[in-house]
C-alpha positions as CSV (number, residue, x, y, z in Angstrom):
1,X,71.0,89.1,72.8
2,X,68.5,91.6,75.1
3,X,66.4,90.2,77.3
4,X,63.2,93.0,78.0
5,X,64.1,94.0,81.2
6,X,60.4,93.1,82.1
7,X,61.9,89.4,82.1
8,X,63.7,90.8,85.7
9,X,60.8,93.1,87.0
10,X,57.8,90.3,86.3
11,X,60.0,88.3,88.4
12,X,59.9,90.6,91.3
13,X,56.4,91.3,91.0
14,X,55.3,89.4,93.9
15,X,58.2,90.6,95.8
16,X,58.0,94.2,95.3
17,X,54.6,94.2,97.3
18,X,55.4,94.8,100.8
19,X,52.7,94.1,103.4
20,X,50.0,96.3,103.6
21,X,47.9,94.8,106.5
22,X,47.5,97.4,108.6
23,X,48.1,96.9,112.1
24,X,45.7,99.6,113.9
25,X,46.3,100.5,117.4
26,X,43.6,99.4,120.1
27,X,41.1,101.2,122.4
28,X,41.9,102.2,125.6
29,X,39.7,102.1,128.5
30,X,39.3,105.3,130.5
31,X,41.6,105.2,133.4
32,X,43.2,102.4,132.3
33,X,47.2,102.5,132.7
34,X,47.1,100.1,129.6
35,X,48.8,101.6,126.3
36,X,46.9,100.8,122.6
37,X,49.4,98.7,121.3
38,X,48.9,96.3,124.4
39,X,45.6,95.9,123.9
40,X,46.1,95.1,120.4
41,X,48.6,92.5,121.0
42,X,46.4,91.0,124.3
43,X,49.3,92.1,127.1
44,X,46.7,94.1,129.1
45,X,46.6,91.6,131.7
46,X,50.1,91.4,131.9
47,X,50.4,94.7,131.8
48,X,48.2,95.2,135.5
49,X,50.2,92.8,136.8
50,X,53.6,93.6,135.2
51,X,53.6,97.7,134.7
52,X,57.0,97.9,136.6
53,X,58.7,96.0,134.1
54,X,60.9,97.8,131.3
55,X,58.7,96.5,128.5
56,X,55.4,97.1,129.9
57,X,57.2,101.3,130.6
58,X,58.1,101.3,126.8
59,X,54.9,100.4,125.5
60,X,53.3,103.5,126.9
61,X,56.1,106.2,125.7
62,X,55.4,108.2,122.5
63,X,57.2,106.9,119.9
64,X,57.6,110.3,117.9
65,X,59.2,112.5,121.1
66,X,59.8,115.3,118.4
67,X,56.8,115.3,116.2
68,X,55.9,118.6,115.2
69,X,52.1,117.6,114.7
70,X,50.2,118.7,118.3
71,X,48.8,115.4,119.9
72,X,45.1,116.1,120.7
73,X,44.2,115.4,123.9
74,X,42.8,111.7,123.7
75,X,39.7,111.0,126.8
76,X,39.9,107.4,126.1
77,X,36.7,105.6,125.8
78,X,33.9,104.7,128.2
79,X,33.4,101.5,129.2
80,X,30.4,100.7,126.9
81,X,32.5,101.3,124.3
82,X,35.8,99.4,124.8
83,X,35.0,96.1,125.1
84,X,33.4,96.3,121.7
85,X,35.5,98.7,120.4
86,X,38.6,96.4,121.0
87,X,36.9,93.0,120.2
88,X,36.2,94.5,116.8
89,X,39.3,96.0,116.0
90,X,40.7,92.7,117.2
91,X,38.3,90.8,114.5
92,X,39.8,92.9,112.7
93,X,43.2,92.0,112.5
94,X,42.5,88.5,112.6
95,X,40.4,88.8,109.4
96,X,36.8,88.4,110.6
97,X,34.8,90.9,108.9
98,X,31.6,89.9,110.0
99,X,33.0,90.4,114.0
100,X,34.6,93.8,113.1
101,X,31.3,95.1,110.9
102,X,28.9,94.0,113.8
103,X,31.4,95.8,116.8
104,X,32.8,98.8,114.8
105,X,30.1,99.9,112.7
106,X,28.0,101.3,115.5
107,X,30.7,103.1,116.9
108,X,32.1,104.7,113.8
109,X,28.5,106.0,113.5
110,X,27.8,107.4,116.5
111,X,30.4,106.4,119.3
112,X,30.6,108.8,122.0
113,X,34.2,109.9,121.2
114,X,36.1,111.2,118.4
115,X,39.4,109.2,119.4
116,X,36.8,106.4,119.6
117,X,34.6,106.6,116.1
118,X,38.6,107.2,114.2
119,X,39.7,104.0,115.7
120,X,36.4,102.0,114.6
121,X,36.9,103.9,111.2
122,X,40.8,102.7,111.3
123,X,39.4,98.9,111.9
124,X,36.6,99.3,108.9
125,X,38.6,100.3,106.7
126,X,41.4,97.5,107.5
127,X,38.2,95.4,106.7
128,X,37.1,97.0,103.3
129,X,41.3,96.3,102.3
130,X,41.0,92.9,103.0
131,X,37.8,92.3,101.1
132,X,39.4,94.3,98.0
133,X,37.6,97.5,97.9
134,X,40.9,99.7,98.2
135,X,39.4,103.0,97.1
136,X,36.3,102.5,100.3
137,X,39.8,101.6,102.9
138,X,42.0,104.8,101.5
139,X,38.4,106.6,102.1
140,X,38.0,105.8,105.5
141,X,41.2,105.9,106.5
142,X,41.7,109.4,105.5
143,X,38.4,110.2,107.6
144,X,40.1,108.4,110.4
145,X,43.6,110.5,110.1
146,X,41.7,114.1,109.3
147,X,39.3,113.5,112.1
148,X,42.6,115.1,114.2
149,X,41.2,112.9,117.2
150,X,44.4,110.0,116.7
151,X,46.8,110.0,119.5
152,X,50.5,110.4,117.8
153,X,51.5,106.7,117.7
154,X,48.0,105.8,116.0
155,X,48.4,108.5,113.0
156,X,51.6,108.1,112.2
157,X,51.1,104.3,111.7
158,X,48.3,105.2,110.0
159,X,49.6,107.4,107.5
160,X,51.8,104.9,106.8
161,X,49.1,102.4,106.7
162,X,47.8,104.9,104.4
163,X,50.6,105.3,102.1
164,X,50.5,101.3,101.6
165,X,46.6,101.2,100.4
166,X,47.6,103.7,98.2
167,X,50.5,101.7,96.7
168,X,47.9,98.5,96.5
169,X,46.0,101.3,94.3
170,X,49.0,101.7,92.2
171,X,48.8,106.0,93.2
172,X,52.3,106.4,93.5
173,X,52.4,110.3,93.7
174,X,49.9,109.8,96.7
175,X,52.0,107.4,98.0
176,X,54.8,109.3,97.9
177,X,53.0,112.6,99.4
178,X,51.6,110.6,102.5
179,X,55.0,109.3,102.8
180,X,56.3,113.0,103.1
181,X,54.0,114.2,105.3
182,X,54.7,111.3,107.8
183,X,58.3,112.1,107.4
184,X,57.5,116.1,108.0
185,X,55.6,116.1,111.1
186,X,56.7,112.9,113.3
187,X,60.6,114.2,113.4
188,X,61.5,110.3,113.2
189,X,63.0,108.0,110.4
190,X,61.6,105.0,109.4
191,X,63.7,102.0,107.6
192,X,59.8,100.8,106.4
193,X,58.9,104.0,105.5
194,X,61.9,104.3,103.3
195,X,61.1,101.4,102.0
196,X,57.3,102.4,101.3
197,X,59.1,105.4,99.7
198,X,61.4,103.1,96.8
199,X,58.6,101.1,96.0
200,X,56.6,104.0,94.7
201,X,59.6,105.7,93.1
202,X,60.1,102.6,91.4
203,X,56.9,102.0,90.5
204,X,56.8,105.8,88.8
205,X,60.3,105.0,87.2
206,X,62.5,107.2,89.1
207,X,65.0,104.8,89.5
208,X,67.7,106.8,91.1
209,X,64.9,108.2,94.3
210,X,64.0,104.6,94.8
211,X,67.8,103.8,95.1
212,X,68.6,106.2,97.3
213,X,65.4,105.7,99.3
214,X,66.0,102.4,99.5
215,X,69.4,102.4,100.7
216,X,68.3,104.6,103.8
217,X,66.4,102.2,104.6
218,X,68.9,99.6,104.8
219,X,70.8,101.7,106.8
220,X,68.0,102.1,109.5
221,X,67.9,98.4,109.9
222,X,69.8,95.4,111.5
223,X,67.3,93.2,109.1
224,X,66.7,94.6,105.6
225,X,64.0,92.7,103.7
226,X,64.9,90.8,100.7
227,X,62.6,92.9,98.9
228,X,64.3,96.1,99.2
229,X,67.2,94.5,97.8
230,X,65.0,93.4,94.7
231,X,63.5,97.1,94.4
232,X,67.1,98.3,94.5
233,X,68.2,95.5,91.8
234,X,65.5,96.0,89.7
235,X,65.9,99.8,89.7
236,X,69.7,99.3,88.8
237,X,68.2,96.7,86.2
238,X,66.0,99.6,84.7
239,X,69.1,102.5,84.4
240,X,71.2,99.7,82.5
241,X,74.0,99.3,85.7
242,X,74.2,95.7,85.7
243,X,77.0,95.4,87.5
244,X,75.4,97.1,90.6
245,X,72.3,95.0,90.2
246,X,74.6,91.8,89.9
247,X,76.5,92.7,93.3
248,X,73.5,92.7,94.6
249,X,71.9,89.8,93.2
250,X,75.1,87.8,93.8
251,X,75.0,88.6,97.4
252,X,71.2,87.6,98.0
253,X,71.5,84.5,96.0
254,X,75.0,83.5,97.9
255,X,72.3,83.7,101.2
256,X,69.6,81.7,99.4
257,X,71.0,79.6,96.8
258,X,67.5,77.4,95.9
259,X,65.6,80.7,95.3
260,X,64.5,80.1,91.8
261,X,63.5,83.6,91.6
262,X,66.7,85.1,92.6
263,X,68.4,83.0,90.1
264,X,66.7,84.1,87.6
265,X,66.8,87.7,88.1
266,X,71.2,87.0,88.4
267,X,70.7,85.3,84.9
268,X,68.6,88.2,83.5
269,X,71.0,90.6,85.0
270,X,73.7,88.5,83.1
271,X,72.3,87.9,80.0
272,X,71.8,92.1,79.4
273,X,75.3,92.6,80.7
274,X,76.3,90.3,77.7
275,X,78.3,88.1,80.0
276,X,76.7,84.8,78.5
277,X,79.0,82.5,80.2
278,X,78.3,83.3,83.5
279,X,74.4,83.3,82.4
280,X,74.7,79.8,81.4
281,X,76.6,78.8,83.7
282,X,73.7,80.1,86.1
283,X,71.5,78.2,83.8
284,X,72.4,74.6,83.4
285,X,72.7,74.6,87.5
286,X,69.1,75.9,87.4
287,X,67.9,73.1,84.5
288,X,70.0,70.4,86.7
289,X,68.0,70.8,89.7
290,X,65.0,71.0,87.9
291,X,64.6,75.6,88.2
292,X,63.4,76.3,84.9
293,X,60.2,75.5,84.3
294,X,58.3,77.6,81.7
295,X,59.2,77.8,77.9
296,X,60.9,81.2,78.4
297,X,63.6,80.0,80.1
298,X,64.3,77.0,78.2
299,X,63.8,79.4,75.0
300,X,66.4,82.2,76.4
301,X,68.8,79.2,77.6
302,X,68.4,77.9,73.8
303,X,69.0,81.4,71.8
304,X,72.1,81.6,74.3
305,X,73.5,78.2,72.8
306,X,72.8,78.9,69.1
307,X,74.3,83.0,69.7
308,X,77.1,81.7,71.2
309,X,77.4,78.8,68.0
310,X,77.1,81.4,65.3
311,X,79.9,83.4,67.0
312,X,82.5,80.5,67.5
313,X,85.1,78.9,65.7
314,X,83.5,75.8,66.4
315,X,80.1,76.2,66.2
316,X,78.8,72.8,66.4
317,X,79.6,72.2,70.2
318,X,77.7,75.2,71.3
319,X,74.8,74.5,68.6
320,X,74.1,71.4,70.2
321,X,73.6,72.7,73.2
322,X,71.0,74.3,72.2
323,X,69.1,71.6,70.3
324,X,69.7,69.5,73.7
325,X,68.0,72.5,75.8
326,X,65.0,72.4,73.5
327,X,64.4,68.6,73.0
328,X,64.7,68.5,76.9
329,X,61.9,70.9,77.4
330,X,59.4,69.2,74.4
331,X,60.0,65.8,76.3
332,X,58.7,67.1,80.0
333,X,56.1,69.1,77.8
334,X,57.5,72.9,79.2
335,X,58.2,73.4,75.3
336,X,55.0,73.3,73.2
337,X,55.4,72.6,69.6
338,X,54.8,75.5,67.4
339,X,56.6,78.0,65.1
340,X,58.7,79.7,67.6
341,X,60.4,76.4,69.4
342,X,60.7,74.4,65.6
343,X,62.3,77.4,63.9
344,X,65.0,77.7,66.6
345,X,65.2,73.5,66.5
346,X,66.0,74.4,62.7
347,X,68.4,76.9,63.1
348,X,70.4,75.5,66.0
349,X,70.9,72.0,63.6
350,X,71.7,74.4,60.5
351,X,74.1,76.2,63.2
352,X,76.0,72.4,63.4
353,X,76.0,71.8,59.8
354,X,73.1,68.5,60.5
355,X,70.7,70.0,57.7
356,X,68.9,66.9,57.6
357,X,67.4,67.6,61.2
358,X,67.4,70.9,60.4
359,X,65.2,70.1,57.3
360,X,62.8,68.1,59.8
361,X,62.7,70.9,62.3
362,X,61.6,73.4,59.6
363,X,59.3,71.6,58.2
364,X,57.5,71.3,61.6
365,X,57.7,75.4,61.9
366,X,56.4,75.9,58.5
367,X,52.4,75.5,59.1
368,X,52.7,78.3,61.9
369,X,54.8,80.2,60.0
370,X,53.8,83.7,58.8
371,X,56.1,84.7,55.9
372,X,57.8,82.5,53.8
373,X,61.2,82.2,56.1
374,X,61.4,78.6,57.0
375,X,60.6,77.7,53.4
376,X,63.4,79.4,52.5
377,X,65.8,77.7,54.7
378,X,63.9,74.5,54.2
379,X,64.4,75.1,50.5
380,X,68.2,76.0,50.9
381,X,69.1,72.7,53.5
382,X,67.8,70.7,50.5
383,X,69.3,71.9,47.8
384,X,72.6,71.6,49.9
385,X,71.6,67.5,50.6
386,X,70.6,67.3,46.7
387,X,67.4,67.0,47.1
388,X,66.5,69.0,44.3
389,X,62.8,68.1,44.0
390,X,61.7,69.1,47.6
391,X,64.0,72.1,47.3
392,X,62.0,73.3,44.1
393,X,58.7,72.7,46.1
394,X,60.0,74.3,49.7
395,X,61.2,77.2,47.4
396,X,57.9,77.5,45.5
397,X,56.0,77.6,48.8
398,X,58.0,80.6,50.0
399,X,57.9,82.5,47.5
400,X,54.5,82.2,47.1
401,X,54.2,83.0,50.8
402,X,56.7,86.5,50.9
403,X,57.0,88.3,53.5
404,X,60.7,87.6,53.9
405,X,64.0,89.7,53.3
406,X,66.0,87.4,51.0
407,X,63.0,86.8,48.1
408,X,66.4,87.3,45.8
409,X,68.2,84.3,47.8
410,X,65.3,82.4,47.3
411,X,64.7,82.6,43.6
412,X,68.8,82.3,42.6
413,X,68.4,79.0,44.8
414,X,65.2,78.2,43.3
415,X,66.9,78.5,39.7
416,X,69.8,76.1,40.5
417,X,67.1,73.0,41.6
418,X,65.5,73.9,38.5
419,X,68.5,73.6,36.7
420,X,69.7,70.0,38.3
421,X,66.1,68.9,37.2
422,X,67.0,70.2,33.6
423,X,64.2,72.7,33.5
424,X,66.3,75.2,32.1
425,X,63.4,77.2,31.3
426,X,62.4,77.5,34.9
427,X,65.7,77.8,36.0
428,X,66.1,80.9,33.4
429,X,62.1,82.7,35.0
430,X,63.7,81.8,38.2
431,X,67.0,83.7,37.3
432,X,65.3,86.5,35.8
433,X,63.1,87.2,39.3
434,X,67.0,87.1,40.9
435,X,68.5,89.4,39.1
436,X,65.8,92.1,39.9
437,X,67.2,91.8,43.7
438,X,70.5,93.6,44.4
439,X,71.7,91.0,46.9
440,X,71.7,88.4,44.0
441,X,71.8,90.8,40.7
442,X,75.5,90.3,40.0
443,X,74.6,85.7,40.7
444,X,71.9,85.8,38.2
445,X,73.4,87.5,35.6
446,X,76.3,85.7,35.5
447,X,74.4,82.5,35.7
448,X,71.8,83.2,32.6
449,X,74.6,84.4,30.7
450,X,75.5,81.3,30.7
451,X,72.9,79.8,29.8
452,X,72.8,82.3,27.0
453,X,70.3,84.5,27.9
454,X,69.8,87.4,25.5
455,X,68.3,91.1,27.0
């Protein structure tokens, strides 16, 4: 068995999305000795009063020393402006709109400086992200970074602020170009950026760029993110290598052993590398502590069972397995009646040879069912327990109903209810329709010859 490897990749859905706040460097005061980061994070005043100490120093370097992109000469801001300026890129941050809109909005219309106006621009737009309107954020933003008034530290994190809004708006190849540039002109490396760069690669479906993106970026990092381990999975998911996905999945799930997500992304991995033991075995400790807990997974747990029955010696042990999984998830309600869950009841009881259950179960699928299937095996568990009548009738009713491969199976097993209720001339129409079906030709014949049938 399968399993669409979107079972594995709707798993990591919320995963794959890496943060995409944007954190927007702050206004600085002119003559101030404080840097914009400070300001954002509120250390000003400990800067004044600490700006001999290392950390304060380091704030204030440039943190792209060989960028080839010419910083423009920044004048800072006046002091009208930076106490507004700063409060609303603060508000910001912090998620109050109505703050930011009221402080920034003047000042991205007609502040007195360019350096100024970009940096309001860089706070509205953080504000249009958060209130959903992507498209209005990547539009100011990209006012904000072509304005050519940013100081180095600001546009680089903002083209990689960039580069995220445009993953939020699913353009990859955008993405992916912003990504470039940033890499191009700030002669630094990024682990994040890398990052950025394997989500959109594996968003476009170039699974071996968002490997080896992602990979960089672990190696730029004493803390990779799960999720970069999920992007790489997933994309080794995608080219069919399931044993690098599982090393990896193995590994993360050895750190986080109740992550219900990462268990099921091991069992996915599992179940398409054909390795069904070590998928169930994955998958009873997930059902005994309560991890599965939509129809899917009590489904694909079930199909496992009954596979595995079909294919044994013994198939009973294995069969029953599966009828367990499924009456488990009818009782807590996860299962919901219907054609799907009854017809794989019924099959996993014919599986153990209990065709009375299996009778029941198809029965129950029958209403639902499209084509004439269940009937079928309905009809065929019955005629097996004797019980010629409802055989006849379950047979009837698929027939009636088509839509099924074995129509010749049917009528040949039609014909021998017929003929235990001594309706030999039903038996013989129902012989007659069997004999026009390759599968059962040779059957029929041999059985109306007997009953000396004439051409």
């Amino acid at each position: 068995m399968k399993l669409d490897s979107r079972w594995l990749v709707c798993g990591l859905c919320s995963t794959l999305a890496l943060a995409l706040v944007p954190a927007i460097a702050s206004a600085q005061s002119a003559g101030s000795k404080c840097s914009d980061m400070q300001m954002l994070q509120g250390k000003c005043d400990q800067q004044s009063k600490k700006s001999n100490q290392k950390s304060g120093e380091q704030e204030q370097k440039n943190q792209y020393p060989n960028a080839t992109r010419k910083q423009p000469k920044v004048t800072g801001v006046g002091p009208g402006e930076a106490k507004p300026l700063n409060e609303g890129l603060a508000a910001a941050n912090s998620g109050d709109s109505a703050t930011a809109l009221k402080d920034l909005q003047p000042i991205a219309d007609s502040g007195k400086s360019a350096y100024a106006k970009s940096l309001a621009m860089l706070g509205l737009a953080q504000v249009k992200y958060r209130g959903g309107d992507t498209k209005g954020a990547i539009a100011l933003q990209k006012q904000a970074l072509d304005s050519n008034a940013l100081d180095n530290n600001s546009y680089f994190q903002g083209l990689e602020t960039l580069a995220q809004m445009y993953i939020a708006d699913e353009d990859y190849s955008d993405a992916l170009t912003t990504l470039d540039t940033w890499t191009k002109e700030s002669g630094a490396q990024s682990a994040d950026v890398y990052a950025l760069q394997g989500n959109a690669y594996y968003r476009l479906q170039k699974y071996p760029q968002a490997v080896a993106a992602i990979q960089k970026a672990k190696s730029l990092s004493t803390k990779p993110q799960a999720s970069w381990d999920q992007i790489e999975m997933a994309s080794y998911f995608a080219m069919d290598k399931y044993d690098d996905a599982a090393k990896l999945a193995e590994a993360a799930l050895a750190k986080d052993p109740n992550n219900s997500t990462l268990l099921q992304n091991v069992i996915a991995i599992y179940i398409n590398a054909h390795q069904d033991q070590k998928a169930l075995a994955l998958l009873e400790r997930a059902r005994a502590n309560g991890q599965i807990k939509d129809q899917a997974g009590y489904m694909n747990m079930a199909k496992m069972y009954d596979n595995l029955g079909q294919n044994s010696s013994n198939p009973k042990t294995n069969a029953m397995k599966a009828v367990g999984v499924l009456q488990e998830g009818m009782s807590k309600g996860i299962v919901q009646p219907g054609y799907d869950s009854y017809k794989l009841l019924g099959d996993s009881y014919a599986v153990a040879g209990d065709y009375k259950n299996a009778v029941v179960a198809y029965g129950k699928a029958a209403p639902d069912a499209k084509t004439g299937e269940v009937d079928f095996l309905r009809g065929q568990m019955l005629e097996q327990l004797d019980q010629h009548k409802a055989a006849r009738d379950a047979l009837k009713q698929a027939v009636a109903k088509g839509g099924f491969k074995r129509v010749g199976a049917a009528y040949l097993t039609l014909g021998n209810a017929e003929l235990a209720l001594k309706d030999k001339a039903a038996a013989r129409a129902a012989y007659e329709q069997a004999a026009q079906d390759p599968e059962t030709r040779a059957d029929a014949q041999r059985t109306l010859k007997q009953l000396g049938h004439k051409k």
